[in-house]
N, C-alpha and C positions, 0 to 999 in steps of 0.2 A: 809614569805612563807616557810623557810626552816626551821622553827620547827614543822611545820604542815606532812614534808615531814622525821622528822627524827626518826627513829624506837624508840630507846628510850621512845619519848613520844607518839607514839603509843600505845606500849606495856603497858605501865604508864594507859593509858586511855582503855583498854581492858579490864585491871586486874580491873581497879575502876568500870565499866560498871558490868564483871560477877559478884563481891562483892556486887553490887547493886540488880541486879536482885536473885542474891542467897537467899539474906536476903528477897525479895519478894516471894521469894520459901517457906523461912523459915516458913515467918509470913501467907504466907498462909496454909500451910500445917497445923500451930497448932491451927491456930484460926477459919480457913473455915471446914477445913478434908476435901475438895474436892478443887479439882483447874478445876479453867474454864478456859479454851487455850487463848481466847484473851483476858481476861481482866491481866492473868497473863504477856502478853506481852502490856500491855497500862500502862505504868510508867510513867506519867508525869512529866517532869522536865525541866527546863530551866532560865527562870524571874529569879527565886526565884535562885538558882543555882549561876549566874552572881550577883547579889545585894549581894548575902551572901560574897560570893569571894571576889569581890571588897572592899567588907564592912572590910576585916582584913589587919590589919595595917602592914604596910612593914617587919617593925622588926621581926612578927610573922611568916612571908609565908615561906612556904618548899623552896626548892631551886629549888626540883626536878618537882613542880606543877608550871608551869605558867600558860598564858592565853591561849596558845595552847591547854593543856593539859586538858583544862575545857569546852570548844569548842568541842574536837575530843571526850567527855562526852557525851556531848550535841547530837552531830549530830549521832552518837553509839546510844546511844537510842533513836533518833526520827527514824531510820533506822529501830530498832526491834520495835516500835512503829506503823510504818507504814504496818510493816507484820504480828503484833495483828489484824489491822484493815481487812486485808484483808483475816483471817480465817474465817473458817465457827461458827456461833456463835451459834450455837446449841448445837456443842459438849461442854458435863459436864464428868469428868473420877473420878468417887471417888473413894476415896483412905481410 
């Protein structure tokens, strides 16, 4: 429970969250030219997330990522996940 509580790997899983969503910024910016509000916040991730994780061999793993640190990912964006869901889905803003 007390890496879930320690800033560190907070911070660790904030910075990997906005990187994620940036690059969703990115790829939609160049390839839609319009961003629609809630599908830009419906990232889905998870399953696939943990099996990848788990999938690399000890020797390989950062020091600084654990399993907290893939979790506090996880649960960051089902959070902004959850407040794509509940925008208005009408709104389109082209850019």
């Amino acid at each position: 429970m007390t890496d879930f509580s320690n800033f560190h790997n907070i911070k660790i899983a904030g910075i990997l969250v906005l990187v994620i969503f940036s690059i969703r910024l990115v790829g939609f910016l160049l390839l839609n030219r319009r961003l629609t509000y809630p599908i830009f916040l419906i990232g889905p991730r998870g399953l696939i997330n943990i099996l990848l994780f788990l999938s690399i061999p000890f020797s390989l793993k950062l020091k600084s990522l654990n399993d907290s640190v893939l979790v506090m990912v996880i649960v960051m964006s089902i959070i902004i996940l959850v407040f794509g869901g509940f925008a208005p889905k009408n709104e389109v803003k082209q850019i």
